[in-house]
C-alpha positions as CSV (number, residue, x, y, z in Angstrom):
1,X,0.0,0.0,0.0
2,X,1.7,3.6,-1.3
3,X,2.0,6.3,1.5
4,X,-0.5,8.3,0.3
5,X,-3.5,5.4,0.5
6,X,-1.9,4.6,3.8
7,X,-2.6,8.3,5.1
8,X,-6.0,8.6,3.7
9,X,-6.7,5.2,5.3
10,X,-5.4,7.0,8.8
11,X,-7.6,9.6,8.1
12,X,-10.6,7.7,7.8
13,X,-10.0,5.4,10.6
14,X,-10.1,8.2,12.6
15,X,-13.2,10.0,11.5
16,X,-15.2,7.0,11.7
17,X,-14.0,6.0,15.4
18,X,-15.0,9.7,16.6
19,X,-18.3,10.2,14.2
20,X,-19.9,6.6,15.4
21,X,-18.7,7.7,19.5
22,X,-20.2,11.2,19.1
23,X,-23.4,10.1,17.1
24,X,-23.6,6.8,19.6
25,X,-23.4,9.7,22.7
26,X,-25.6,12.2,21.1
27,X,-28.4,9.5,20.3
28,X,-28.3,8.4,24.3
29,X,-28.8,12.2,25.5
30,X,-31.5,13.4,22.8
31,X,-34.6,13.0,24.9
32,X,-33.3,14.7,27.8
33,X,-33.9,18.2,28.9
34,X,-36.5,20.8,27.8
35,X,-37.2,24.2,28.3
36,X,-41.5,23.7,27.9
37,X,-42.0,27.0,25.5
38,X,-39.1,26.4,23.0
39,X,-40.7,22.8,22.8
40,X,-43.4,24.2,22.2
41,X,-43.0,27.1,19.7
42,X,-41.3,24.8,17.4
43,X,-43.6,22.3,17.6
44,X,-46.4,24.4,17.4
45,X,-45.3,26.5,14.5
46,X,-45.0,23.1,12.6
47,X,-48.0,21.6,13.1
48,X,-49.7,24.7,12.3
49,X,-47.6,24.7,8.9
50,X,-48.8,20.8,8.0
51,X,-52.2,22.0,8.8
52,X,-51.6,23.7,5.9
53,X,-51.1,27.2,7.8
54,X,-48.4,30.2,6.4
55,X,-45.6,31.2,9.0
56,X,-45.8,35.1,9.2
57,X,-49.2,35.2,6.8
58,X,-51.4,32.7,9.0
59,X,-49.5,32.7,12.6
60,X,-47.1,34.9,14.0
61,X,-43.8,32.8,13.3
62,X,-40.6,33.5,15.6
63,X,-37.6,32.9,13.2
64,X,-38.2,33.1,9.5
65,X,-39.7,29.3,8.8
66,X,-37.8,27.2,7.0
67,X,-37.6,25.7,9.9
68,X,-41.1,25.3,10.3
69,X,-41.5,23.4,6.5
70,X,-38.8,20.5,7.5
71,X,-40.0,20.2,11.2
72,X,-43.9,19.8,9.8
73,X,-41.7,17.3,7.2
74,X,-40.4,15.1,9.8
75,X,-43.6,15.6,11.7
76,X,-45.7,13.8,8.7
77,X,-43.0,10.8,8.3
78,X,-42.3,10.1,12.2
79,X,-45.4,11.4,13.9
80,X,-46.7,14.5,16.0
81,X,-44.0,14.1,18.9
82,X,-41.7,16.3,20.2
83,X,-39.2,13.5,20.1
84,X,-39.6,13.9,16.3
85,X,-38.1,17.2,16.3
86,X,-35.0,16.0,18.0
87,X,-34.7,13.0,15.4
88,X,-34.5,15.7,12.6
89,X,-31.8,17.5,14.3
90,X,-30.4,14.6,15.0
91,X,-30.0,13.7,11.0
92,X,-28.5,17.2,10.9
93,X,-25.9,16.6,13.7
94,X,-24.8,13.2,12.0
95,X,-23.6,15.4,8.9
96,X,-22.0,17.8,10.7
97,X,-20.1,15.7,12.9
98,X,-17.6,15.2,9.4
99,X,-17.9,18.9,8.7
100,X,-16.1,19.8,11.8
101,X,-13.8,16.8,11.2
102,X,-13.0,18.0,8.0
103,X,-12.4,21.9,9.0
104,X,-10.1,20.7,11.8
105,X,-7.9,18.4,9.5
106,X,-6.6,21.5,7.5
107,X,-4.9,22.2,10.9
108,X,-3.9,19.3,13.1
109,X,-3.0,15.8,12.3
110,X,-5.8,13.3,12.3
111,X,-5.5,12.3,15.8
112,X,-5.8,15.9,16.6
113,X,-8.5,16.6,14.5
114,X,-10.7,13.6,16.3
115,X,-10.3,15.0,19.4
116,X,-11.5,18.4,18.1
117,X,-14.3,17.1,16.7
118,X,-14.7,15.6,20.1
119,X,-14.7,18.7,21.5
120,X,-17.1,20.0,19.4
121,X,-19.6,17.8,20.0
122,X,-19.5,17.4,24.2
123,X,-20.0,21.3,24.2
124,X,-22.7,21.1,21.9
125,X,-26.2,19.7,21.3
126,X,-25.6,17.2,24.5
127,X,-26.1,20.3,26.5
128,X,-29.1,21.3,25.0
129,X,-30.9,18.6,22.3
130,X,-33.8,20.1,21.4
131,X,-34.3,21.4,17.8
132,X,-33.4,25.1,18.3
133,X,-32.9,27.1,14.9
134,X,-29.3,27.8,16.4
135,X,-28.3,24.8,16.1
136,X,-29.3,24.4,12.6
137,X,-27.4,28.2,12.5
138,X,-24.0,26.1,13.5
139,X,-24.5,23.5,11.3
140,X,-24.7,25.8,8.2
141,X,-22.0,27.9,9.4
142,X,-19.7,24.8,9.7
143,X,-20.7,23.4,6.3
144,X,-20.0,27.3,4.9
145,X,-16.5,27.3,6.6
146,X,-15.5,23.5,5.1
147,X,-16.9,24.8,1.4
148,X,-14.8,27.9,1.9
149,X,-12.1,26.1,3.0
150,X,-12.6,23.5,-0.5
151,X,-12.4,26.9,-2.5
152,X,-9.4,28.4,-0.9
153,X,-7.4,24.8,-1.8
154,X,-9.0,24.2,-5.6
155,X,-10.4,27.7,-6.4
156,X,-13.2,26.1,-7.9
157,X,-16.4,28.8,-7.8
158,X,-18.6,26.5,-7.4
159,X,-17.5,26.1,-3.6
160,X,-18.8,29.2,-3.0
161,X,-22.0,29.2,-5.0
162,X,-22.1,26.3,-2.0
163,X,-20.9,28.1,0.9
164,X,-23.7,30.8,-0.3
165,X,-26.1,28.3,0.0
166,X,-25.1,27.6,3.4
167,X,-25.5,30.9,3.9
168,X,-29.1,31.3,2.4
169,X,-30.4,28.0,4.8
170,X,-28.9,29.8,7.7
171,X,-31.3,32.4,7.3
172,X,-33.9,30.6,6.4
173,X,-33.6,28.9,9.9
174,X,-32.9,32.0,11.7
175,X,-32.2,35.7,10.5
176,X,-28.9,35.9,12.8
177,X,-27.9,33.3,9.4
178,X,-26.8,36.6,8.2
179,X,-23.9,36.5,10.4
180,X,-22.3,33.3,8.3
181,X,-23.0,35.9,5.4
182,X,-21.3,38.6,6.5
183,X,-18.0,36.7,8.0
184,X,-17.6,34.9,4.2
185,X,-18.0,39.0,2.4
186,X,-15.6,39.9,4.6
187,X,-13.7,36.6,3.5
188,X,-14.1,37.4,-0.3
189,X,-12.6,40.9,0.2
190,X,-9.6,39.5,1.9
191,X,-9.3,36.8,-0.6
192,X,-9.2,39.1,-3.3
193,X,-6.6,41.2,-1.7
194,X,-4.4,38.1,-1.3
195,X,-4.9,37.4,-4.6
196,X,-4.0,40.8,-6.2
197,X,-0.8,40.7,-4.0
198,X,-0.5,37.2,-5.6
199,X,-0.8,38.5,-9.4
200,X,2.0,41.3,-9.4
201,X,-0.8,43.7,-10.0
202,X,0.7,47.5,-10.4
203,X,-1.1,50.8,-10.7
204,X,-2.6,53.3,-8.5
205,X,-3.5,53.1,-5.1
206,X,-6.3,54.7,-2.8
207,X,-9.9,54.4,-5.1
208,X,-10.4,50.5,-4.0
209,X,-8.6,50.8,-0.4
210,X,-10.9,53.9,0.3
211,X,-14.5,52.2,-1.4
212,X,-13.4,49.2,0.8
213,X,-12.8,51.0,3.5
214,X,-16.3,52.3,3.3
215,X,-17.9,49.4,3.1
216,X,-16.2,48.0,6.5
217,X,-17.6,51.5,8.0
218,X,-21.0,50.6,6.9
219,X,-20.5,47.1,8.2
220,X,-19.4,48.3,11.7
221,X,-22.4,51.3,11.6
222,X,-24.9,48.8,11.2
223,X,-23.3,46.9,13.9
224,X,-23.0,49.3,16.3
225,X,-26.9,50.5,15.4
226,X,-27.8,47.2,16.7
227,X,-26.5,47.1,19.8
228,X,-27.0,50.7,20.3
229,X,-29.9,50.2,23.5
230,X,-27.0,47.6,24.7
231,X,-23.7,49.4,24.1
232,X,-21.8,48.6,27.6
233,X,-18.1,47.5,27.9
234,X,-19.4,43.5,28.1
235,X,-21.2,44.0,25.0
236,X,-18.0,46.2,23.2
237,X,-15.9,43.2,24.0
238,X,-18.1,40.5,23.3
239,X,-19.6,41.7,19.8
240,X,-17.9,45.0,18.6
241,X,-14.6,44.5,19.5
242,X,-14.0,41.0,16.9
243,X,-15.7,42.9,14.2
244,X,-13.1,45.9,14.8
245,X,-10.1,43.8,14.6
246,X,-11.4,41.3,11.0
247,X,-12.3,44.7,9.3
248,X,-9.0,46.1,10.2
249,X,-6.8,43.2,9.2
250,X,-9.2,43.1,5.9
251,X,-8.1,46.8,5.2
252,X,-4.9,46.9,6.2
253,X,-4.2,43.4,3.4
254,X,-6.3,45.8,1.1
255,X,-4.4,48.7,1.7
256,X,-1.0,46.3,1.4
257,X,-1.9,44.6,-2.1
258,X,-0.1,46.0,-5.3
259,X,-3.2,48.4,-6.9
260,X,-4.7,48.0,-10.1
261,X,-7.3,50.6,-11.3
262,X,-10.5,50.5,-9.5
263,X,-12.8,48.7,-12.4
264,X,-10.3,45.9,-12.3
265,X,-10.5,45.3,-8.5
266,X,-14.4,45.7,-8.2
267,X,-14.1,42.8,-11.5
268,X,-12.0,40.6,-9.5
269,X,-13.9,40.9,-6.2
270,X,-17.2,40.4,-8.0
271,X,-15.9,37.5,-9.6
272,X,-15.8,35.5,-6.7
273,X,-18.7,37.5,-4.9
274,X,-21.2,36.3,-7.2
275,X,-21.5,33.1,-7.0
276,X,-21.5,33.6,-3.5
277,X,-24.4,36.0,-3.3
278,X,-25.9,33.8,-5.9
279,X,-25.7,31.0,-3.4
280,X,-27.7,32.7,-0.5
281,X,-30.3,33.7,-2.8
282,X,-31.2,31.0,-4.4
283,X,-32.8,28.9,-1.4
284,X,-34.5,32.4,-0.1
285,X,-35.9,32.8,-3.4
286,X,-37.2,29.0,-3.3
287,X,-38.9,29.5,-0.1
288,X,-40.5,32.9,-1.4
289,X,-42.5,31.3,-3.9
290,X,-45.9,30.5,-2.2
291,X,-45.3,33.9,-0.2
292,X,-45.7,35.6,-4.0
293,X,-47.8,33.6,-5.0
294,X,-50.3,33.5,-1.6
295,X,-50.0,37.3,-1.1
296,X,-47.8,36.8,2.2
297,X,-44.6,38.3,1.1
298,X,-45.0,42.4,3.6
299,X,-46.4,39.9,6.7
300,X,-43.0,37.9,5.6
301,X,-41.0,40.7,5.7
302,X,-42.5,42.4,8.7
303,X,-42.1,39.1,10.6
304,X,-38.7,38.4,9.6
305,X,-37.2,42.1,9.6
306,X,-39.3,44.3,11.8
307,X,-40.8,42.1,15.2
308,X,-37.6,40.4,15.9
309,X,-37.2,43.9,17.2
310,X,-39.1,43.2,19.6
311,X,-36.6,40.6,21.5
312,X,-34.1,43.2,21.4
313,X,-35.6,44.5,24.9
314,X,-38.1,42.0,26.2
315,X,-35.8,39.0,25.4
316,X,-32.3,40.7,26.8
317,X,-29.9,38.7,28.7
318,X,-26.8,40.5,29.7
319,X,-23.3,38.9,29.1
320,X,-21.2,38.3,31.9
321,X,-18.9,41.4,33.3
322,X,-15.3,41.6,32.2
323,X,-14.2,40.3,35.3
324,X,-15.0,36.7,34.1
325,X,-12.4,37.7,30.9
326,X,-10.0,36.9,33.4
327,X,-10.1,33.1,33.7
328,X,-10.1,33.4,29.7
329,X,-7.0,35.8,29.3
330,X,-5.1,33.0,32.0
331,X,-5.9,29.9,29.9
332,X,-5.0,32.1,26.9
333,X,-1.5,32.5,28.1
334,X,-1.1,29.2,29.0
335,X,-1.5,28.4,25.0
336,X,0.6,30.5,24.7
337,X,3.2,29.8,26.9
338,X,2.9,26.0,25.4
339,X,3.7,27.0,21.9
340,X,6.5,28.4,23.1
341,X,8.1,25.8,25.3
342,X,10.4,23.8,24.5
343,X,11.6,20.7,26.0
344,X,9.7,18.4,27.7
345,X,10.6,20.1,31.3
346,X,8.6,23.4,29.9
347,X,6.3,21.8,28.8
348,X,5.4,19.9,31.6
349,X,5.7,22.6,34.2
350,X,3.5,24.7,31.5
351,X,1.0,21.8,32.1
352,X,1.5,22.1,36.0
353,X,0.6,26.1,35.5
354,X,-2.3,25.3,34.0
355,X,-3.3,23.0,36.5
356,X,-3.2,26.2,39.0
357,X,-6.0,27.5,37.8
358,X,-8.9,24.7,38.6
359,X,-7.6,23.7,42.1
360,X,-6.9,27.5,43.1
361,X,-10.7,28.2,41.7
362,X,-11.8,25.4,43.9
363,X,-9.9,26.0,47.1
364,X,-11.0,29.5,46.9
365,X,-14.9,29.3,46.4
366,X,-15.4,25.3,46.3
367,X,-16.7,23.2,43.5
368,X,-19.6,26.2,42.7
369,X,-16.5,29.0,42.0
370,X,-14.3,26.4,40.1
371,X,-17.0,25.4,38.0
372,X,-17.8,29.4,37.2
373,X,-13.8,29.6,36.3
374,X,-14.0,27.0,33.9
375,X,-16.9,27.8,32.2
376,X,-15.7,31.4,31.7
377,X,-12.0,30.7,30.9
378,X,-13.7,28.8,27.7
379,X,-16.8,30.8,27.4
380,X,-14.9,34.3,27.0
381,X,-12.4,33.5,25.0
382,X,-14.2,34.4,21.5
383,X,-13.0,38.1,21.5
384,X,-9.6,37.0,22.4
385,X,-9.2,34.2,19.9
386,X,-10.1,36.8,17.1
387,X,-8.2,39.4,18.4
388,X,-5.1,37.1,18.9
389,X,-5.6,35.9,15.3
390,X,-5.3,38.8,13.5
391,X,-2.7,39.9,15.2
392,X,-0.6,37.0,13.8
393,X,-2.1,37.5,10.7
394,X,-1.4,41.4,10.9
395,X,2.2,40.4,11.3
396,X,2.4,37.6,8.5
397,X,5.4,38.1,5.5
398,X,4.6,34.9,3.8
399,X,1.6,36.3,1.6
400,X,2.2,34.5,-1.8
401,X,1.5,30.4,-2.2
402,X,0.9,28.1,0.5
403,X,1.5,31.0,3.4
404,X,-1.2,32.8,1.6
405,X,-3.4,29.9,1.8
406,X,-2.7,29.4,5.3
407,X,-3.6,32.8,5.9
408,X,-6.6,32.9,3.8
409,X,-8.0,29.5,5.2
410,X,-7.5,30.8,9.1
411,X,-9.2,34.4,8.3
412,X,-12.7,31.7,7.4
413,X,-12.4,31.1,10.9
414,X,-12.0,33.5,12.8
415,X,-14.6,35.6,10.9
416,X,-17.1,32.8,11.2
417,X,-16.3,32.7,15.0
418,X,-16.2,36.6,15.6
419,X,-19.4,37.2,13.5
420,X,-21.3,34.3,14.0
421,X,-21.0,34.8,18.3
422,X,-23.2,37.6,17.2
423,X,-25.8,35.1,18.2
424,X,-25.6,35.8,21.9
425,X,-27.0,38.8,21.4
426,X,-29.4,40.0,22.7
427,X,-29.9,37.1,24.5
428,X,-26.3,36.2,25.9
429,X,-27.7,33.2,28.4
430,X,-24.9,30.8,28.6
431,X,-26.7,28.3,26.3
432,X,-26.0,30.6,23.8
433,X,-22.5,30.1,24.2
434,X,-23.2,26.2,23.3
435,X,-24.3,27.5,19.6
436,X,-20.9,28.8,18.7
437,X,-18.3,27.0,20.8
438,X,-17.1,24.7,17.9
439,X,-15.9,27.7,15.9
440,X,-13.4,29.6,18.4
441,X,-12.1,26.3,19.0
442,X,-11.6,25.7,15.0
443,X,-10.0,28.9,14.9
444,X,-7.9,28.5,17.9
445,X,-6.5,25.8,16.0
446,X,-5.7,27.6,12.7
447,X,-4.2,30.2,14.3
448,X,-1.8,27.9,16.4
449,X,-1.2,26.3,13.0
450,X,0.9,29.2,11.8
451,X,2.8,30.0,14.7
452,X,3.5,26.3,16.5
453,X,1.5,23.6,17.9
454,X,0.6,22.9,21.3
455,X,2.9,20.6,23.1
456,X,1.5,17.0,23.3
457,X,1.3,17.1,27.6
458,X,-0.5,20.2,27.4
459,X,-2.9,19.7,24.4
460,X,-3.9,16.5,26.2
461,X,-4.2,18.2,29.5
462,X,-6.6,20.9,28.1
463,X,-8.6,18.0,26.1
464,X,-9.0,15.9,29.0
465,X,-9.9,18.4,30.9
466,X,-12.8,20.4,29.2
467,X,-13.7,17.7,27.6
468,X,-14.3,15.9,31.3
469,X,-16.1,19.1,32.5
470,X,-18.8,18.9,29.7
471,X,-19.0,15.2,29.7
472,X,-19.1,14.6,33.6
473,X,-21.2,18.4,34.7
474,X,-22.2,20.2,31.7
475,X,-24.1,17.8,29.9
476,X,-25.5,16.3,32.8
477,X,-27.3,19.9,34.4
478,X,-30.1,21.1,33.7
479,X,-30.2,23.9,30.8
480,X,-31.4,26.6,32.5
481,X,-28.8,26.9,34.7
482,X,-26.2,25.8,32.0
483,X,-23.1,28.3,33.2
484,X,-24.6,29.7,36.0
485,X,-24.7,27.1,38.9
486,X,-22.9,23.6,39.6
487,X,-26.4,23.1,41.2
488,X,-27.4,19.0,39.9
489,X,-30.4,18.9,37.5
490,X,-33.4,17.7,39.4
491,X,-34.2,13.9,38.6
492,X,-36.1,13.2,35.3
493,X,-39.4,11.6,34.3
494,X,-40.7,10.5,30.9
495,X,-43.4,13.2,29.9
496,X,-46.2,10.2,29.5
497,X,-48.4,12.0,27.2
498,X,-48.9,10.3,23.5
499,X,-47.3,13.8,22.0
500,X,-44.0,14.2,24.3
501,X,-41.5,11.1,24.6
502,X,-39.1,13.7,26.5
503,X,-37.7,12.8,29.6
504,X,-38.1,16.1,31.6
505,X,-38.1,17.4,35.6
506,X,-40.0,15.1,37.6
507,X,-42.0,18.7,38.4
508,X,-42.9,19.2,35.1
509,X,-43.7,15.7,34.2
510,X,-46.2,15.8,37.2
511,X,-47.8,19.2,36.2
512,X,-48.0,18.9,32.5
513,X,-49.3,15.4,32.7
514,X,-52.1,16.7,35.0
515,X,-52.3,20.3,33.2
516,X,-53.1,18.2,29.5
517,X,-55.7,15.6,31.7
518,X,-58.0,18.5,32.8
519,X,-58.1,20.5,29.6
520,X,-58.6,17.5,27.5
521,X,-61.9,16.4,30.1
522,X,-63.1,19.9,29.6
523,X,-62.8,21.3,26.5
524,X,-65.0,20.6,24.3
525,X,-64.1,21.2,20.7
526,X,-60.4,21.4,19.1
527,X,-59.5,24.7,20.3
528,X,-58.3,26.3,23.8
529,X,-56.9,29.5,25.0
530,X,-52.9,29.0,26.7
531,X,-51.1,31.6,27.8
532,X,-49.2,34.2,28.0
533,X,-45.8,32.3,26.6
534,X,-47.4,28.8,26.6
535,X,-47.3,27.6,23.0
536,X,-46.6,24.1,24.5
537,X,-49.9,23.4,25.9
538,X,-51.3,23.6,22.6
539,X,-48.9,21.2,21.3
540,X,-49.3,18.8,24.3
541,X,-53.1,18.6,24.1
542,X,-53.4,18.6,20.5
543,X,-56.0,21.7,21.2
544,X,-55.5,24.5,18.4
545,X,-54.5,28.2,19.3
546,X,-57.3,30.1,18.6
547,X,-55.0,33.3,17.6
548,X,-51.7,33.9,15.6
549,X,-49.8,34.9,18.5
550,X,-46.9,31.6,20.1
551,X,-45.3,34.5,22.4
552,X,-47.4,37.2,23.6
553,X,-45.0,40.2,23.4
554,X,-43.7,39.5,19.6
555,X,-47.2,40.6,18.5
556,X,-48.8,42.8,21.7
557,X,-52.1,43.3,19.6
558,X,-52.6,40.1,19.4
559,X,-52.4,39.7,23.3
560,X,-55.6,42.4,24.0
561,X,-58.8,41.7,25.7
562,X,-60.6,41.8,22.8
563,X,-59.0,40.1,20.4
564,X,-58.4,37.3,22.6
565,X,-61.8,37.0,23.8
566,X,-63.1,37.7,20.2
567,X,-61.1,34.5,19.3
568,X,-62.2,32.6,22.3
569,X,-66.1,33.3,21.5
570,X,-65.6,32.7,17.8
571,X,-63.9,29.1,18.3
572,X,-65.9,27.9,20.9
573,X,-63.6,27.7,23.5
574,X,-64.9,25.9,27.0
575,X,-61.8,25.6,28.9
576,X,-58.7,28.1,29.2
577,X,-55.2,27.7,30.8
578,X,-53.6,30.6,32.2
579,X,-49.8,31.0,32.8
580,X,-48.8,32.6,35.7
581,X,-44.4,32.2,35.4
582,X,-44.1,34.1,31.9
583,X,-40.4,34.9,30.7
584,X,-40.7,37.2,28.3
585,X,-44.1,38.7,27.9
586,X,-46.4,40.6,30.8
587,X,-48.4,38.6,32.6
588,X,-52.5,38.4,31.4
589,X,-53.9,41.6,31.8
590,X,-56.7,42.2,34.7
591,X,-59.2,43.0,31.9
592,X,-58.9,39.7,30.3
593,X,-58.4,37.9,33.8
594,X,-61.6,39.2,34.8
595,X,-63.2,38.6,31.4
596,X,-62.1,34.4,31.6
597,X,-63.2,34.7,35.3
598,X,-66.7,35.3,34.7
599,X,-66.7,33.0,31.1
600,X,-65.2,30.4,32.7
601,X,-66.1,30.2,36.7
602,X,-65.0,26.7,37.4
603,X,-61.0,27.1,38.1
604,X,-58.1,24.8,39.6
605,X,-54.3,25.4,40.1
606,X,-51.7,23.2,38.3
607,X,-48.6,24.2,39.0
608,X,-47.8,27.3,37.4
609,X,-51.1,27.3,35.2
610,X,-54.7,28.2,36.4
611,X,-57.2,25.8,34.9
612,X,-61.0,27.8,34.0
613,X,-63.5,26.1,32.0
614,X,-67.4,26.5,31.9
């Protein structure tokens, strides 16, 4: 056997041995854990679309609903159950799994690139399995980043009409898809700087540097006019301050590359910018088709563009202070400190360094303040992964051949990881954290690739390590207080309703099991009233919501006395459950409390919910 079939036989030992482990470990925690609205919402918003319903025109659809069309898919070949939902991200996680394997392998041997993908997949969907668009979000990211990666080695454009693509399903699961768009422009411009350097090209300077430079002002404007209501230091670092640093490194290689007249720059920019843009319109433009031909296209836009304004203040969750930087600026110097050792006494006392940090974190504050430290040394680390990246790239000679590619191939990442972190905002709850990990981590790993590798004894160290601390407390907490507490999840329960086949809090397998028993005994009919914030009572009971709202505050009109009880008389309604723990939108109004009190006298307590029916 030559060399070569020997090392692509390696390769795919490996990739096989860590995609069967992570898929095996995946499939054994995917009906665990729930947060009972986002079960809900999904599920609800698909049923509604096999019912034969419009996200945006018929119901007031959260994301943009693509989602919606393959969960309603999977819905009609598995069944109505929100274990269903799980098996179709499931089918989505199996093909990342080689995605990430792949992106990894253009940076580390393929031991190295197993455990990687290891990595990536213990602080991932274990922690949270249900089928948020996020997730869908990463997946297309990743499979952007290995396409771009495929065009960077071939030059082959039709990578990037695929990584477009990516692009375009990103946002068809979720706007903050736009992200992945963003980071591969920003790609493309650099690319074509590199390349320009690459040709010998002579001429003028300043028309292209300053029309670029423009552009990146735009970019960072429109950045900085979405987190206007949230501009505090935490939020610079976290979102503003990777932007800053790609647009600078993408104008100063701009600015560096041998100048040709501006029509021939904006020709070989838009050369490769085409089929990219190409790419993210084509599945958008597939998926508007029965909104031009229904007549749903403005509620389309208005749902997709204008009310996820609405989660910029009612959803808000603040990211942690810049005090927690510090545990992430101390591992951060460890790497460092690694790639820089040499000898296997360095190395091994770089290891023992490292080691400092856990046991002082827990002889300080207990197992609660060293599980805080580790969870932020990792968890606020994006900013400094970008930031630490383009300074290596800021100082790179080798521009021409295979440094150029190198460099090309680690600005993917760490655009994909600076931009696409975007989607902890506004909502920076530590889960959120979860939906980007895998692409610092990536680009952790480029960037080490053009300045040294990490010793053996201390890449194991760190592996072993994080990788214990999701396997052994992360994944096995509950996701609410994923990052926040070392607190144990409560025992779980299987959810013994015909439409669940979760395995949930003993709590909320008691009160929804009850909660679904007395609606179903007393409404009569197919619809009920839940709310505010309960789409997953509808789901549960297989009763229909009798108005377009699934959150309350994402469509406030929707929520008013009179609608709602306009609705209620008009379907028929005998029985209502009211929440009284709501996370995002105001509790029921006294109006409409009054109004169900006197339609509905009879009344029990479940839990959270209040029970009325006639």
């Amino acid at each position: 056997m030559s060399a070569v079939r020997q090392q692509r036989l390696g390769w795919a030992i490996v990739l096989i041995i860590v995609w069967v482990a992570s898929c095996a470990y995946v499939a054994h925690l995917l009906d665990r854990n729930w947060i009972p609205y986002d079960e809900g919402l999904l599920a609800q918003s698909a049923e509604r679309v096999l019912l034969g319903e419009m996200p945006h025109r018929d119901f007031a659809e959260v994301y943009t609903g693509g989602l919606s069309y393959l969960n309603a898919f999977g819905f009609k070949i598995l069944g109505l159950r929100l274990l269903t939902l799980r098996y179709v991200l499931f089918a989505g996680f199996v093909v990342w799994v080689p995605a990430v394997f792949y992106c990894a392998s253009r940076f580390v041997p393929p031991v190295g690139a197993g455990v990687l993908t290891a990595l990536a997949v213990v602080w991932t969907v274990p922690n949270y399995p249900a089928a948020m668009p996020s997730w869908y979000n990463l997946f297309f990211a990743t499979f952007g980043v290995a396409t771009l990666l495929r065009f960077t080695a071939s030059g082959r454009r039709g990578w990037l009409l695929a990584a477009g693509a990516m692009g375009g399903c990103s946002i068809l699961a979720k706007i903050s898809g736009l992200y992945f768009v963003a980071a591969g422009l920003l790609y493309l411009t650099f690319h074509e700087a590199v390349s320009a350097r690459e040709g010998g090209d002579t001429g003028g300077r300043g028309a292209y540097t300053a029309l670029v430079a423009a552009g990146l002002l735009a970019f960072l404007g429109a950045l900085v006019a979405l987190l206007h209501r949230n501009l505090t230091i935490a939020h610079w670092y976290h979102f503003l301050l990777p932007a800053v640093a790609l647009a600078a490194v993408v104008l100063r290689a701009v600015a560096g590359s041998p100048q040709s007249p501006l029509p021939t720059r904006l020709a070989r920019l838009w050369q490769v910018a085409w089929p990219f843009l190409l790419g993210v319109v084509l599945p958008i433009a597939f998926f508007l088709i029965p909104y031009l031909a229904g007549g749903g296209v403005a509620a389309l836009v208005r749902g997709v563009l204008v009310t996820p304004t609405a989660r910029l203040a009612s959803a808000a969750f603040p990211p942690m202070t810049l005090r927690a930087v510090l545990p992430a600026g101390f591992l951060a110097l460890i790497v460092l400190l690694g790639v820089r050792a040499d000898g296997a006494g360095r190395q091994w006392l770089v290891v023992a360094l490292f080691a400092v940090m856990p046991v002082a974190a827990f002889l300080i504050g207990g197992s609660e303040y060293a599980y805080h430290v580790t969870w932020a040394s990792v968890s606020q680390s994006i900013p400094l992964v970008v930031v630490g990246g383009v300074v290596v790239l800021w100082g790179r000679r080798r521009l021409a051949g295979e440094g150029a590619r190198a460099n090309q191939e680690c600005f993917i990442l760490l655009a994909a990881a600076g931009l696409c972190s975007l989607i902890e905002f506004p909502h920076s709850h530590p889960t959120y954290f979860a939906y980007t990990a895998p692409l610092p981590l990536l680009a952790l790993a480029a960037v080490l690739s053009l300045i040294g590798r990490v010793p053996r004894p201390l890449a194991l160290a760190l592996a072993g390590y994080y990788g214990g601390f999701a396997v052994l407390v992360l994944n096995t907490r509950s996701v609410g207080e994923l990052g926040l507490t070392a607190v144990p999840a409560q025992p779980l329960a299987r959810l013994a309703l015909p439409r669940a086949g979760l395995l949930v809090g003993v709590r909320d397998a008691t009160q929804y099991g009850a909660l679904v028993d007395t609606l179903e005994a007393h409404a009569r009919g197919s619809y009920t009233y839940a709310g505010p914030d309960a789409p997953e009572v509808y789901f549960l009971t297989g009763l229909r919501n009798p108005t377009r709202a699934l959150f309350e505050f994402l469509e406030p009109a929707e929520g008013s006395a009179d609608r709602v009880l306009s609705a209620v008389d008009r379907h028929g309604v005998t029985a209502v459950a009211i929440n009284h723990d709501t996370k995002f939108s105001p509790p029921l109004s006294p109006e409409l409390d009054t109004a169900f009190a006197r339609r509905f006298p009879h009344a029990t307590t479940i839990g959270k919910f209040t029970v009325r029916w006639q």
